[in-house]
C-alpha positions as CSV (number, residue, x, y, z in Angstrom):
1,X,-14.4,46.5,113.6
2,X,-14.5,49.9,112.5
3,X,-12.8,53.5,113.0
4,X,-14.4,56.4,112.4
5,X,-11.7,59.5,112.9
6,X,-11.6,63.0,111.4
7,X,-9.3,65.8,112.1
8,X,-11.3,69.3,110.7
9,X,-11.2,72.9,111.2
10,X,-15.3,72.7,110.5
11,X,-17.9,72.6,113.1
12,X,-18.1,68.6,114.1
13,X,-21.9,67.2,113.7
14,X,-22.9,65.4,116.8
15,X,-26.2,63.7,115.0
16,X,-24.3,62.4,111.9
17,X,-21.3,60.4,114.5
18,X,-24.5,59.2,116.4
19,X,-26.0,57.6,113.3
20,X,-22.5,56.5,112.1
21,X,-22.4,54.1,115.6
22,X,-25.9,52.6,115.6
23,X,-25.7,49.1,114.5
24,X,-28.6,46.3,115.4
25,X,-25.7,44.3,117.0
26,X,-24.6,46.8,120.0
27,X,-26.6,47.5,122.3
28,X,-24.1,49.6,124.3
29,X,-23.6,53.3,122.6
30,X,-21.6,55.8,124.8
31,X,-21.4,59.6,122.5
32,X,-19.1,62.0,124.0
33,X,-19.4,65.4,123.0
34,X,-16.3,67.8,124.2
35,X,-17.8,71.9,124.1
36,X,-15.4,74.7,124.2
37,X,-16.4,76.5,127.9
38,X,-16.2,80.0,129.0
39,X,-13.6,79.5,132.0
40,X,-10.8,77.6,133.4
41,X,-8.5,78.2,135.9
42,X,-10.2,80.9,137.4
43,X,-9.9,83.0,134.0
44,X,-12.3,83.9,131.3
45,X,-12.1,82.1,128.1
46,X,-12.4,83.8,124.8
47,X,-11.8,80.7,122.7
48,X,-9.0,77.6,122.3
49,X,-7.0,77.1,119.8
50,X,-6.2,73.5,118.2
51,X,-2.9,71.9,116.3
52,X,-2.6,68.6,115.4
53,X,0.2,66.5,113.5
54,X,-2.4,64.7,111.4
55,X,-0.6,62.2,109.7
56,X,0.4,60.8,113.1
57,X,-3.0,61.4,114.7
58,X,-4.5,59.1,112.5
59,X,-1.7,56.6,112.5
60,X,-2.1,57.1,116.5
61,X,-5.7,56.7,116.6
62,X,-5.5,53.8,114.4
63,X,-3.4,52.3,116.8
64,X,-5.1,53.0,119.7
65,X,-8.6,51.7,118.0
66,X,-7.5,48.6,117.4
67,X,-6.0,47.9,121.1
68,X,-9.6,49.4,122.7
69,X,-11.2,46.4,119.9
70,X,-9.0,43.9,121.1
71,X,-9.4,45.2,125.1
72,X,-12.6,45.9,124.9
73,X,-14.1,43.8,122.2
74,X,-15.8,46.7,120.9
75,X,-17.4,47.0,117.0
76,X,-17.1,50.7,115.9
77,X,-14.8,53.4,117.6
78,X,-15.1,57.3,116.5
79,X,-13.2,60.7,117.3
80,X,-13.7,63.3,115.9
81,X,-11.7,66.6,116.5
82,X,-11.8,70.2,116.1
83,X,-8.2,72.1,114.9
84,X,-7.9,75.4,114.4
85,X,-10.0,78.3,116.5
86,X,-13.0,76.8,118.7
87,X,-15.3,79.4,119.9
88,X,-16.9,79.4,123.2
89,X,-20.5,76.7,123.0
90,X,-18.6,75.0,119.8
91,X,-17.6,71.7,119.8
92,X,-14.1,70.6,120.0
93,X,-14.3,66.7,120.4
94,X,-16.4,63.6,119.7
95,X,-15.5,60.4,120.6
96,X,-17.8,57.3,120.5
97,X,-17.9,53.6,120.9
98,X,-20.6,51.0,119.7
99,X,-19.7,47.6,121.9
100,X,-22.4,44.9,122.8
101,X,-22.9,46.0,126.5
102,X,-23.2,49.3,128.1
103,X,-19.9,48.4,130.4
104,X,-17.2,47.9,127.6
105,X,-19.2,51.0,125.9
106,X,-18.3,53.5,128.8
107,X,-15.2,52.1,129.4
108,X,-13.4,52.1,126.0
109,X,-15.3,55.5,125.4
110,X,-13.1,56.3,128.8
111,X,-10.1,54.8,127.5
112,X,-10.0,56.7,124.3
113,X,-10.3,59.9,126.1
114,X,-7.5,59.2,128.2
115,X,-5.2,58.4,124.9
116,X,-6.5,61.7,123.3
117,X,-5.0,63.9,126.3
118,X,-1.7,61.6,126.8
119,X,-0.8,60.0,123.2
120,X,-2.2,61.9,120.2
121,X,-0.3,65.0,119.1
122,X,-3.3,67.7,119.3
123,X,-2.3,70.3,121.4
124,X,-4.9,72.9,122.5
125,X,-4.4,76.6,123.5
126,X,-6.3,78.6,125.7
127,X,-6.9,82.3,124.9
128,X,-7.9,85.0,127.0
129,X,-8.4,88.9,126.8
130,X,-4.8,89.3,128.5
131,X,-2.9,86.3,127.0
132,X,-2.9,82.5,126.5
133,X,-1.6,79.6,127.8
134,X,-0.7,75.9,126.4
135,X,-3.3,73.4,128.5
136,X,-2.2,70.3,126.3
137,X,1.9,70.7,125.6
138,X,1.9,66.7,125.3
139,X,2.8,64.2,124.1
């Protein structure tokens, strides 16, 4: 199997993780692309703001690859994340999977999302014109 992961306070390209999951052996290839929107919780959104503990997101992601492999029986898992400020239209997250079949595709693409917002220390800020407020304060 293999893990694709980058923590990066550049602009993330979307066509570059595509390539990076084609194989001729999976014919399943679920590309998720997180954008930064202009509203939540009724508020206008000027931009989010990332932090990450990288050395433990990788060993985390790591981790969590290798049980979505095993679970799954998936070939190539990516995630890619934005720290840092994300402007509003920028993305902030890929995450992919390359797996035999569609199914296990969407779901470990599923999965990993899940263990982004519950297990891997990137926490993400939202900023408006008349504050902010912590949307991901976990793990």
């Amino acid at each position: 199997m293999e893990m694709n992961f980058q923590i990066s306070s550049n602009h993330l390209d979307i066509e570059s993780c595509n390539e990076w999951l084609r194989s001729a052996s999976d014919g399943g290839v679920v590309l998720f692309v997180g954008n930064v929107r202009s509203a939540n919780r009724g508020k206008e959104v000027s931009h989010l703001e990332f932090e990450a503990y990288e050395e433990m997101v990788v060993k985390e992601l790591e981790k969590w690859g290798r049980y979505i492999q095993e679970r799954f029986g998936v070939h190539k898992v990516l995630l890619h994340h934005r720290i840092e400020k994300v402007e509003i239209g920028e993305t902030a997250v890929i995450a992919g999977i390359a797996a035999p079949h569609r199914k296990e595709a969407f779901e470990a693409c599923s999965f990993l999302l899940e263990k982004l917002k519950t297990e891997i220390p990137i926490w993400k800020k939202e900023v408006y014109n008349d504050g902010h407020h912590w949307i991901s304060a976990t793990p």
